[in-house]
SELO-108970 format. One record per residue: residue in one letter; x, y, z of N, C-alpha, C in turn. Coordinates in steps of 0.001 Angstrom, whole numbers, plus 524288, in hexadecimal, padded with zeros to 5 digits. Last residue first. Layout:
! SELO-108970
aXYZXYZXYZ ...
//
This chain:
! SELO-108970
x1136AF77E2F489D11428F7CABF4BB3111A5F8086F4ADA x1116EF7089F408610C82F702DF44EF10DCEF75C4F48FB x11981F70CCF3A45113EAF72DEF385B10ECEF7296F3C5F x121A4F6EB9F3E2E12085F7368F3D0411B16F75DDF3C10 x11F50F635CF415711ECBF678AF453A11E8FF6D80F4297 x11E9AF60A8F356211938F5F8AF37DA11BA0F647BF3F0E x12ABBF6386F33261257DF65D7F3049120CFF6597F3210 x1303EF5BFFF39B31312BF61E3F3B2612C6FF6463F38ED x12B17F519EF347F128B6F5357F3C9412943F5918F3BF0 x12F29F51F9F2E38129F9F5221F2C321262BF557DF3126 x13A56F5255F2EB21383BF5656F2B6F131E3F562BF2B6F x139ECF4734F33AD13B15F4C25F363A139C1F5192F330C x13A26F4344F29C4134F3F4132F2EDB13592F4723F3294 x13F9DF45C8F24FC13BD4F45E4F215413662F4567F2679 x148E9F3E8DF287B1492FF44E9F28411430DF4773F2847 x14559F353AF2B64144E7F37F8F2F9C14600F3EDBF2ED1 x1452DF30D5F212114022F317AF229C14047F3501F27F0 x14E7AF33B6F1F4E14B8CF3636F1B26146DEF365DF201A x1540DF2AD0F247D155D6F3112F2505151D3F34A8F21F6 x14F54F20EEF206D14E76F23BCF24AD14F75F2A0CF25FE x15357F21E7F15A314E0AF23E7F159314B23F243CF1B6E x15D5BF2215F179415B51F2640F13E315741F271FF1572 x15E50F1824F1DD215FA1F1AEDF1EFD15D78F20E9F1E72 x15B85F115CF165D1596FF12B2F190C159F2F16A8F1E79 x164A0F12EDF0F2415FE6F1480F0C5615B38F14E3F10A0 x16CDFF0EABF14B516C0EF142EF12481660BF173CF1030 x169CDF0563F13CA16AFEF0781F192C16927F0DD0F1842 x16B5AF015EF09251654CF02C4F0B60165E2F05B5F1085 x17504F0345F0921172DDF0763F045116C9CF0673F07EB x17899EFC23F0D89179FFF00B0F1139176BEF04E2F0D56 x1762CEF358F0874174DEEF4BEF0D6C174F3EFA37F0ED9 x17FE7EF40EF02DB17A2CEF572EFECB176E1EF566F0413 x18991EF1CDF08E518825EF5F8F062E1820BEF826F0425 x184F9EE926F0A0F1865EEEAC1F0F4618571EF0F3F0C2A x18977EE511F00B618266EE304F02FE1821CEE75DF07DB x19318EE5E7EFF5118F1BEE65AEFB4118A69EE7A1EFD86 x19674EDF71F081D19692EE580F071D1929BEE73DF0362 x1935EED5A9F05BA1921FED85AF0ACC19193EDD34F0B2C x19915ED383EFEA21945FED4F9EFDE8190A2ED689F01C7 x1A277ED31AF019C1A270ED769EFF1519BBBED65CEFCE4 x1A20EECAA5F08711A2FFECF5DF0B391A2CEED3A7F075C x19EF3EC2C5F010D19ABCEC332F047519BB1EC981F08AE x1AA0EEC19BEFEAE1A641EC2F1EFAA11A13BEC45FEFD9D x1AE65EBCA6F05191B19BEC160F056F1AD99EC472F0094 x1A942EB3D5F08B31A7F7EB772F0C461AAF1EBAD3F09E1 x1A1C6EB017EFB831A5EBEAF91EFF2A1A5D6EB339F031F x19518EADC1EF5A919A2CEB110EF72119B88EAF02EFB04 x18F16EA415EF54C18F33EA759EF20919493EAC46EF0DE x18D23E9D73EFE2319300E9E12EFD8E19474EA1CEEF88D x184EAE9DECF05CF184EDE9C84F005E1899BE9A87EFCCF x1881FEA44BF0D8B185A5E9F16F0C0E185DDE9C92F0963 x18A98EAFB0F074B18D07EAAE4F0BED18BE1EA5B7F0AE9 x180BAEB0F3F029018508EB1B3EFDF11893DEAE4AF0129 x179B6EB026F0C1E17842EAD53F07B417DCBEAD0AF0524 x17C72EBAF3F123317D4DEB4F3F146A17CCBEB10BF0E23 x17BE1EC21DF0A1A18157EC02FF0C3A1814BEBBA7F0F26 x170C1EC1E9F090317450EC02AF04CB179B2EC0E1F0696 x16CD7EC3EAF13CD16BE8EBEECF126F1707DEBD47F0C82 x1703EECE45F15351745BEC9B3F183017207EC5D1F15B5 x16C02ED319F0CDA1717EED41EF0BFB17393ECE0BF0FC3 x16381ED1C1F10DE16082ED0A6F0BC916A07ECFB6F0BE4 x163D1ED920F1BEB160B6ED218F1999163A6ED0E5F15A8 x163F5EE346F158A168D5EDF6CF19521667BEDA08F1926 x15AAAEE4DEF108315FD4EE333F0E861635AEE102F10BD x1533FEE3A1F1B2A153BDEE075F16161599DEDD90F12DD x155B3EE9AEF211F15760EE53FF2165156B1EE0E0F1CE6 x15534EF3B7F192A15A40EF299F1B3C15A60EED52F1E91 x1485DEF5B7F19B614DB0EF2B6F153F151B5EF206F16F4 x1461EEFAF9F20E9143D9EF481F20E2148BBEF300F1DE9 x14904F0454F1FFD14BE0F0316F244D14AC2EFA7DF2355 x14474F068CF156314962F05C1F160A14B75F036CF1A69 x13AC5F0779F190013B8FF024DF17771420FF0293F1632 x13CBCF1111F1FA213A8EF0B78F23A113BA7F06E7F1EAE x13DD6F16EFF18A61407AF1738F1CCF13F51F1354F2003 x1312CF17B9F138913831F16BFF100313C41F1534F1386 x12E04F1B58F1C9912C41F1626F196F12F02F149DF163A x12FC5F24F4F1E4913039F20F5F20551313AF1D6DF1F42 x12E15F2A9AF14CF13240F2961F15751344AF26ADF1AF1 x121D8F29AEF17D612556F2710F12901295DF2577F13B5 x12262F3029F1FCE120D3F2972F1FEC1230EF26E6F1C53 x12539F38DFF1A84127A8F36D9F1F7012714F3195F1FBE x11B1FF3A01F1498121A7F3972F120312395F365EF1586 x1122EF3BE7F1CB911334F384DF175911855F369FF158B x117CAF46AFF1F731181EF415FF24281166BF3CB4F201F x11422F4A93F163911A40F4C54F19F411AC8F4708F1C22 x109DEF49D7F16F210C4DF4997F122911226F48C5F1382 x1077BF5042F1E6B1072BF4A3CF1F3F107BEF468BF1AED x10B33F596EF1E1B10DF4F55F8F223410B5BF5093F21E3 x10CCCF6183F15FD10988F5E37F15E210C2FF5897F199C x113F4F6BD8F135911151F6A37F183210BBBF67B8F195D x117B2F6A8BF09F711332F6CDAF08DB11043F6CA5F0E76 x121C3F65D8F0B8D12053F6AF4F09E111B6AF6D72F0A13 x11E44F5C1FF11111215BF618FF132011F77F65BDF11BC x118E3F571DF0AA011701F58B9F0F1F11A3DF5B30F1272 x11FC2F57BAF001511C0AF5AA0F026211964F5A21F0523 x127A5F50FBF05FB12A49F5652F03E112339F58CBF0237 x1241CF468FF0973125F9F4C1AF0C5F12753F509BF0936 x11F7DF4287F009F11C53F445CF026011DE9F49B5F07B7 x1299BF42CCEFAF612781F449DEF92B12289F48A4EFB65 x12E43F3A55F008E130F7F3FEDEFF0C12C44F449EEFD32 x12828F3251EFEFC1287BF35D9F048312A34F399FF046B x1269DF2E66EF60612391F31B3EF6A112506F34D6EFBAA x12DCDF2502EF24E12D4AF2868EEF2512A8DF2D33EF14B x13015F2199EFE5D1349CF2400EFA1913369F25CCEF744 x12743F1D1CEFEBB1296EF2088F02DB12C98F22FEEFF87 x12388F1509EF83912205F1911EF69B123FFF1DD4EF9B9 x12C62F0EE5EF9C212D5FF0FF1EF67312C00F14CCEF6A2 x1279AF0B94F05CF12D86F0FEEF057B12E59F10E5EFF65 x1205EF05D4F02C311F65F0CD2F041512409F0F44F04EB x124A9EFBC8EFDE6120E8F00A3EF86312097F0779EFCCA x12BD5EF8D5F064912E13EFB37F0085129B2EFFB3EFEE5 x12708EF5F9F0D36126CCEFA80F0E401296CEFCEFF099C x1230DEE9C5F0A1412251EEC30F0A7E12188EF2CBF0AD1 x12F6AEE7F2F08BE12B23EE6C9F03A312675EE886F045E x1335CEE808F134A1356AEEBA3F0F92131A5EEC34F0A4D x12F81EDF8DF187612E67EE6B0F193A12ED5EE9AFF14AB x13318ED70DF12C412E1CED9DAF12E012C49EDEF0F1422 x13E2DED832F176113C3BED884F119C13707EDB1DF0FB0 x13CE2ED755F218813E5EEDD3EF1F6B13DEBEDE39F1957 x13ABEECD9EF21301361BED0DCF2234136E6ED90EF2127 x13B21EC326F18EA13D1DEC74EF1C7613A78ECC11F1D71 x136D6EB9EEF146D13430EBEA1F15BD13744EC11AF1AD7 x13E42EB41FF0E3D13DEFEB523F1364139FCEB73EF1802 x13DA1EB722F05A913AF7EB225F056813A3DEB13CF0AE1 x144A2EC2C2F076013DDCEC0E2F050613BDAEBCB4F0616 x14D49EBF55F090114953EC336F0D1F14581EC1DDF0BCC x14E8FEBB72EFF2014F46EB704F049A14CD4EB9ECF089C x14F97EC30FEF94214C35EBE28EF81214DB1EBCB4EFC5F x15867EC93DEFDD8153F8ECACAEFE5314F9FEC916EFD3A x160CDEC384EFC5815F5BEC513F009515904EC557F0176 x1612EEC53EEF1881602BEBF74EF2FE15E67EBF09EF68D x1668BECEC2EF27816036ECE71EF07415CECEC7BAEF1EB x16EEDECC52EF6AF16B59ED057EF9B816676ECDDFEF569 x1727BEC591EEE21171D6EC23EEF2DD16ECBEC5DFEF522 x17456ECE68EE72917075ECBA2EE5C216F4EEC6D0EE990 x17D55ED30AEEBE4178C6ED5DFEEBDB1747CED25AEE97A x1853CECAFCEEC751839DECC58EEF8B17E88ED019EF0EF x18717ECA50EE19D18589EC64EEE29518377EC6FCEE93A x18CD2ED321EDEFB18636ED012ED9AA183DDECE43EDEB5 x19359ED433EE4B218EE2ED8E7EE62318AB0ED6ADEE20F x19A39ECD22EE0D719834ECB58EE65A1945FECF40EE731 x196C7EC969ED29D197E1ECB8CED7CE19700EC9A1EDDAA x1922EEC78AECAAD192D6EC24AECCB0196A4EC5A2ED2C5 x184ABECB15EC4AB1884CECA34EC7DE18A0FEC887ECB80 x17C15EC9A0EC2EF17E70EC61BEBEED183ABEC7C3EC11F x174AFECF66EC9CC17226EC9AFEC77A1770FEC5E7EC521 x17B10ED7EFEC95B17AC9ED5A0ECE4D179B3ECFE9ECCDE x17938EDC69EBFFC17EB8EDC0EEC2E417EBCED844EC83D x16EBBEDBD4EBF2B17022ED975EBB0C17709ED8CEEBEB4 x16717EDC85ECAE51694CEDD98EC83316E37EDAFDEC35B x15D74ED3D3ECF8A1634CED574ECDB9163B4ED864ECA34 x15254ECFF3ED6931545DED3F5ED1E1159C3ED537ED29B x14CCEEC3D7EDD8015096EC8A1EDDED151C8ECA95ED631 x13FD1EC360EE0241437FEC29DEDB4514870EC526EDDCB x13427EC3DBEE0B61375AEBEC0EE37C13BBEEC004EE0FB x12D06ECCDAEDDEB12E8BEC783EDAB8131F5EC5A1EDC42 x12DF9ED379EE919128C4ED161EE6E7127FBECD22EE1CD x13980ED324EEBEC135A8ECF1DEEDEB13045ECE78EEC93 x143C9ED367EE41413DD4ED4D8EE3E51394FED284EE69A x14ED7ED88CEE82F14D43ED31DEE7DB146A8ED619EE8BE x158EDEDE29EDFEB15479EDEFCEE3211526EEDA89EE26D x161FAEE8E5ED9FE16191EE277EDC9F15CFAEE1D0EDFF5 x16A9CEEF86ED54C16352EEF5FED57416277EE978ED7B4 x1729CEF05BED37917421EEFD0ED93916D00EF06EED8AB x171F5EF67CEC76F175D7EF4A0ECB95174BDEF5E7ED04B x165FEEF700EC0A816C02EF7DCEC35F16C39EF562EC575 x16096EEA21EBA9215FE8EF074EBD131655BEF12FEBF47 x15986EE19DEB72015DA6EE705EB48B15B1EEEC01EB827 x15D20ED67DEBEBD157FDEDAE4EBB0715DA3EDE10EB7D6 x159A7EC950EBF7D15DB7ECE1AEBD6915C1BED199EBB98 x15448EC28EECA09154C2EC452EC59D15854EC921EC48D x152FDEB45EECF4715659EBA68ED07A156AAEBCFAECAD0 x147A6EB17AED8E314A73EB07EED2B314EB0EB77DED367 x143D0EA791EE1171456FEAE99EE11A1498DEAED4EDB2D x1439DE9D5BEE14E13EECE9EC3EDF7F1421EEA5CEEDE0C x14A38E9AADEE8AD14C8CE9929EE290147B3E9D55EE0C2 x14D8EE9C8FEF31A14B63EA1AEEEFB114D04E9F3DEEAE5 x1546AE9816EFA2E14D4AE950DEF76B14BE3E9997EF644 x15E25E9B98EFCE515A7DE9D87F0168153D4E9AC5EFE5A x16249E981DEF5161642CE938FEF90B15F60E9689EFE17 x15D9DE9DC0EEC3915E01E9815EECF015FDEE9724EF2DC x16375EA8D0EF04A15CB2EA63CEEFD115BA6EA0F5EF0D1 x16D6FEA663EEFE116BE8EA797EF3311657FEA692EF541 x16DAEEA30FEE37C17077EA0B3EE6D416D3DEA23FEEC50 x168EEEADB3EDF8B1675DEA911EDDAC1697DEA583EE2B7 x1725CEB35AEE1CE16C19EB5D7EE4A516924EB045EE2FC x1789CEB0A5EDB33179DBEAFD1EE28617590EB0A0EE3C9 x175AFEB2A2ED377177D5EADC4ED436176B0EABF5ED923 x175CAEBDFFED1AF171BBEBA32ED16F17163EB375ED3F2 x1810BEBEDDED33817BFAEC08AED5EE17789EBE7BED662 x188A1EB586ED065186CBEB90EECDFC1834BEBAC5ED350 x194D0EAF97ED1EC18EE1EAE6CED26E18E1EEB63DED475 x1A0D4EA880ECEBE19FAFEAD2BED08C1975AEACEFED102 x1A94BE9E5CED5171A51AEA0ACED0891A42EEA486ED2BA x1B2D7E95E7ED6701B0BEE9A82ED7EA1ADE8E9B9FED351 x1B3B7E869DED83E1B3D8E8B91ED6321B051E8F96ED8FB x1AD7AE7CF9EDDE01B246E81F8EE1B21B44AE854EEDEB1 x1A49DE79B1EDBF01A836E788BEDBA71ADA2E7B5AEDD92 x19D4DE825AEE0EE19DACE7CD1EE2011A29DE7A83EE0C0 x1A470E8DE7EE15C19EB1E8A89EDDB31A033E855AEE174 x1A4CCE9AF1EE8811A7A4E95DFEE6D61A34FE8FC6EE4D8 x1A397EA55FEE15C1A2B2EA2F0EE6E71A41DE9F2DEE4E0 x1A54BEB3E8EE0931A652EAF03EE0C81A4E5EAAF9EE4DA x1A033EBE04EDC5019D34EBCB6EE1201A01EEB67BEDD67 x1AB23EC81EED7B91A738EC532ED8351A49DEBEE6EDCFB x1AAFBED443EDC2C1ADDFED1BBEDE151AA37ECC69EDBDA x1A6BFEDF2FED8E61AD34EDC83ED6541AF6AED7BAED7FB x19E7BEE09FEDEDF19FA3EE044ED9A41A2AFEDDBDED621 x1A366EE396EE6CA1A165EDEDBEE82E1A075EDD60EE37D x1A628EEF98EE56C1A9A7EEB3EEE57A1A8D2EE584EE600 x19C1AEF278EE12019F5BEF34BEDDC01A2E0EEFD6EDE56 x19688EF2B3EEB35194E2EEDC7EE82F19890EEE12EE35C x19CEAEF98CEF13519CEAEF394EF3D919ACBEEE91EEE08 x19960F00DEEEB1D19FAAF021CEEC6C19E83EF9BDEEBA0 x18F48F028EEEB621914AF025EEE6D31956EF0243EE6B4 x18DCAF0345EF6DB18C36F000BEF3D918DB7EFD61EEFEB x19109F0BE8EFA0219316F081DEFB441913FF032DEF89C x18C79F1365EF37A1914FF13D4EF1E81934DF0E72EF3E6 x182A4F1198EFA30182C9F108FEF4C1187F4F0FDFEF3CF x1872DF13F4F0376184B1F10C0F0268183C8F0DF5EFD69 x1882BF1F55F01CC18C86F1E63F04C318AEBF17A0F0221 x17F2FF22B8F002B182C5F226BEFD0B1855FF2102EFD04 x17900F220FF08FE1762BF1F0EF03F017956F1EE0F015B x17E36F28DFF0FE417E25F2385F11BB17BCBF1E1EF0D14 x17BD0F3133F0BEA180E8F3036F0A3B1819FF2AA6F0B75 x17039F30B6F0EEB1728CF304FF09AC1779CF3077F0770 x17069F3177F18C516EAAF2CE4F154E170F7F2D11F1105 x1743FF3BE1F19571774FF367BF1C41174C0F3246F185C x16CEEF425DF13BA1728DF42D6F1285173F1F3D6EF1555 x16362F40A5F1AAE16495F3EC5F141516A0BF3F36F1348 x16500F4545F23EF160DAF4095F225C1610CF3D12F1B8C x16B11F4B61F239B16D7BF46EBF2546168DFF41A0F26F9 x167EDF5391F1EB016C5BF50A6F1C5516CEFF4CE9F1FBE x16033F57DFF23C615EBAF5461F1DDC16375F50F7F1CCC x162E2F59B2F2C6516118F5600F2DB415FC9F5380F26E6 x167EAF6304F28A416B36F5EF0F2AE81684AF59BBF2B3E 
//
């Protein structure tokens, strides 16, 4: 009971999430990101465009925006080369979900020049929650088996340490989501009935990190409690 509802909840809660994702950005998809020009025609403006737009008026001319090749919805701002990375759908799309997921990354150059400090955490505790994820599994499953408890309690920390920079990330992204809805406002980039379906969009891809820290709290307390029941067994 206690496995399933350390992993089973998270993980319908990871699905539930995704599905919402790919529902919200499917219909934000269809809708394109219009705004009104100087002269009082309507135009439409790309992803790139707006993340460009947003930089500039925050003095990020220097932060350059590039188009990679990679799937859909791969979007990431690189703070060790100053850069935000698009995806080819996102970079050259003229959507309200192009144009709202590449303001989040815009987001996330403006945390930076900022030195926001949940930013920094996070660039920090990235390289040991990486190595947490690849090895904690690992190191608990034989300091269990082989009743090597400090091999056991090794893991545990791990999957601490995965479980603490998730909890850091979630202000991040929320950050990173209200600064590109205030900006796309401001700006006049989108309208308020366009700014509510990227709300969703963004609100949605939120709830995928919610989930995710979620996962790796429920993990670290199953995995913590499996370590205590094994260290009392073994001292009786």
């Amino acid at each position: 009971m206690l496995y399933l509802i350390c992993f089973g909840v998270p993980m319908l809660l990871a699905l539930y999430a995704q599905g919402l994702v790919k529902t919200r950005y499917a219909q934000a998809s269809k809708v394109p990101a219009t705004f009104i020009k100087r002269n009082g025609t309507t135009g439409t403006m790309t992803g790139a465009e707006a993340a460009r737009i947003i930089l500039d008026s925050a003095g990020l001319q220097r932060i350059p925006i590039q188009r990679i090749n990679a799937g859909a919805l791969t979007n990431y701002y690189d703070p060790q080369n100053k850069r935000i990375c698009l995806s080819g759908d996102i970079y050259g799309g003229s959507s309200l979900a192009d144009v709202g997921i590449a303001a989040h990354e815009a987001g996330h150059a403006m945390q930076d020049a900022e030195n926001y400090i949940f930013l920094g955490m996070t660039q920090k505790a990235f390289p040991i929650a990486r190595f947490g994820s690849q090895f904690s599994f690992w190191l608990l499953a034989i300091g269990l088996g082989a009743n090597m408890m400090h091999l056991a309690w090794a893991g545990v920390a791990l999957f601490g340490a995965v479980a603490l920079y998730q909890i850091i990330n979630l202000p991040v992204e929320y950050n990173a989501s209200n600064r590109a809805k205030k900006h796309l406002a401001s700006l006049g980039i989108v309208n308020e009935e366009g700014l509510s379906s990227i709300r969703k969009v963004l609100g949605a891809a939120a709830l995928t990190y919610v989930a995710a820290m979620l996962t790796s709290l429920f993990q670290f307390f199953y995995f913590l409690l499996r370590v205590l029941a094994s260290s009392q067994r073994r001292e009786e």
